[in-house]
DOKE-775726 format. One record per residue (C-alpha): residue in one letter; x, y, z. Coordinates in steps of 0.02 Angstrom, whole numbers, plus 50000, padded with zeros to 5 digits. Layout:
<atoms>
   marke    east   north      up
       A       X       Y       Z
...
</atoms>
This chain:
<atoms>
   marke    east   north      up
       X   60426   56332   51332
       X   60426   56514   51389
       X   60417   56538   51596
       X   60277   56644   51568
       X   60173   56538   51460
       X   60225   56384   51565
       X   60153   56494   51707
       X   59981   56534   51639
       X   59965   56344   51580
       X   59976   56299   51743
       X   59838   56243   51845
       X   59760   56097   51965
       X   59737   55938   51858
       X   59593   55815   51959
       X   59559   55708   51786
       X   59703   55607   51694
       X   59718   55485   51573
       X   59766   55310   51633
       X   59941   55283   51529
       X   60103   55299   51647
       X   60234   55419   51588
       X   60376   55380   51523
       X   60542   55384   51628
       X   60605   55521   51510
       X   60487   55649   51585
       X   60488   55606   51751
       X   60654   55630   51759
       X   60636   55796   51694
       X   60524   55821   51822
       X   60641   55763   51970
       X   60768   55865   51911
       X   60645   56013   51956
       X   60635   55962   52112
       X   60792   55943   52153
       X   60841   56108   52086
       X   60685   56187   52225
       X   60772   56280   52359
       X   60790   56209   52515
       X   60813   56296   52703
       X   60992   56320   52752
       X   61047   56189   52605
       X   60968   56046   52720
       X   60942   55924   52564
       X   60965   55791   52662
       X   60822   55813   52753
       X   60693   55787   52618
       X   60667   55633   52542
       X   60568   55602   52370
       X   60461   55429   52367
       X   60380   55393   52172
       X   60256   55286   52170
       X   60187   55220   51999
       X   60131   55033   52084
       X   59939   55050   52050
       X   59898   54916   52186
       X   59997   55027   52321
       X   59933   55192   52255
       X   59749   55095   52265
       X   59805   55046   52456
       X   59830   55238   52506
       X   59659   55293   52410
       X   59583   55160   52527
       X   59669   55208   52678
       X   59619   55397   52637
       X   59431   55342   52619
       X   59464   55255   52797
       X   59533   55398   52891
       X   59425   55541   52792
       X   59257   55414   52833
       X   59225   55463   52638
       X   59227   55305   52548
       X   59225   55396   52379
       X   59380   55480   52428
       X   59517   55478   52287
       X   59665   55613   52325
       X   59746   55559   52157
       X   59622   55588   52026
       X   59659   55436   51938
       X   59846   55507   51916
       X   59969   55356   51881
       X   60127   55433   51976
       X   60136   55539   52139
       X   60275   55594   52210
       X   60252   55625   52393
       X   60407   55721   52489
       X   60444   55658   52650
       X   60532   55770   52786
       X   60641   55742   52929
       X   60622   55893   53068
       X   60742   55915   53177
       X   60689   56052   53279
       X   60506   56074   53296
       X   60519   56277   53303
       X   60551   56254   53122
       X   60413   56160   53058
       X   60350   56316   52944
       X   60523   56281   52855
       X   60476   56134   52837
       X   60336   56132   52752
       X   60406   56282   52640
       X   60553   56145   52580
       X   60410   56036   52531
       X   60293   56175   52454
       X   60461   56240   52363
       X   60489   56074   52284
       X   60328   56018   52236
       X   60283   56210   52151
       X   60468   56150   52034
       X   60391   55964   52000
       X   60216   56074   51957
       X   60299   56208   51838
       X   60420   56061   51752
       X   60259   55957   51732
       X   60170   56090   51632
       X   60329   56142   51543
       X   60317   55956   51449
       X   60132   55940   51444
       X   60096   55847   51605
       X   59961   55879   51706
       X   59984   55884   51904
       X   59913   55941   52081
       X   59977   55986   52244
       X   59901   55862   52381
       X   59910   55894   52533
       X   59741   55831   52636
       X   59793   55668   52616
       X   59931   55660   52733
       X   59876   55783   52830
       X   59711   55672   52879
       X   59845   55531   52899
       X   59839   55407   52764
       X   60001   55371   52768
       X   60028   55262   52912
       X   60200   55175   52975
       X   60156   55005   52874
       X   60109   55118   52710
       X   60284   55218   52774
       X   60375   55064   52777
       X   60285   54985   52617
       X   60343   55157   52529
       X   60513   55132   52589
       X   60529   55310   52683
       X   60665   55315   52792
       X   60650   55307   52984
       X   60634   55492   53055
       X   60547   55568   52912
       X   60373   55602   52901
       X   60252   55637   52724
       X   60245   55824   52699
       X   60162   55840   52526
       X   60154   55762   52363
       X   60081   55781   52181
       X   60022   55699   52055
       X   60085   55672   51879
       X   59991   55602   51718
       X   59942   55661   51545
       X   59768   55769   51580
       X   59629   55700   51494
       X   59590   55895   51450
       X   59742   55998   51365
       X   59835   56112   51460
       X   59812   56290   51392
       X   59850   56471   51427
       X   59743   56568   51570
       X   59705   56733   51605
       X   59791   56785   51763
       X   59753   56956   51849
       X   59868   57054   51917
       X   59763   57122   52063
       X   59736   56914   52111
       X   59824   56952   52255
       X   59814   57070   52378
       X   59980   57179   52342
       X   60041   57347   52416
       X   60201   57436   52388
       X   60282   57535   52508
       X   60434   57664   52414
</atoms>
């Protein structure tokens, strides 16, 4: 697919349909992410965790409902993969790096997603609220000393992905020559 094109199908998917993908395209998707730049070339302080078990991805919904005190909470959207990236910080005066690793990697998964048809969305509340705790960390098999940053989901949209307007003035820009 063109960049372009890829970039104006993108969007926010929050309704999928409930087949997994095959191995084939998530592959294709990993491969995104680990092409994403990371700070200083620290690759080895992110960590990628794909879950596709429906009774452990039903455990964190649950455990989101819990923390959230919404009991109709449901971060995935009925997705049947996420991918959550787990980082290790070293130095806390660095944490907006961070958090850019994780953003910088999950926009890749998100553009290689669309690029083959898949629909996916950037979660974040989630983990932030704290529905990952050290049993689900263990149960996901993160490794000691890193922490959930982000994650997204990945599943074939129950609407098709198509092309969007996109205005150039979407964001605030000046230019200074």
């Amino acid at each position: 697919m063109e960049f372009t094109k890829t970039i104006k199908m993108r969007r926010s998917t929050r309704s999928y349909k409930p087949e997994q993908i095959t191995s084939e395209e998530l592959d294709k998707v990993l491969y995104a992410a680990y092409a994403a730049p990371v700070g200083n070339g620290l690759y080895e302080d992110v960590h990628l965790t794909v879950v596709q078990n429906s009774d452990l991805l039903n455990r964190i919904v649950k455990s989101t409902a819990e923390v959230s005190k919404n009991p109709d909470a449901n971060p995935f959207y009925g997705a049947p993969t996420i991918v959550i990236v787990s980082t290790k910080l070293k130095d806390a005066s660095k944490i907006g790096t961070t958090y850019a690793n994780a953003a910088c990697i999950v926009e890749n998964m998100h553009l290689a997603a669309t690029d083959i048809g898949l629909g996916s969305v950037y979660l974040l509340g989630f983990i932030r609220a704290g529905a990952i705790n050290d049993s689900l960390k263990q149960e996901l098999g993160i490794p000691e000393g890193y922490n959930p940053t982000s994650a997204i989901t990945l599943g074939y949209p129950t609407e098709k992905l198509v092309e969007r307007d996109i205005p150039a003035n979407k964001i605030s820009t000046n230019y200074i020559k």
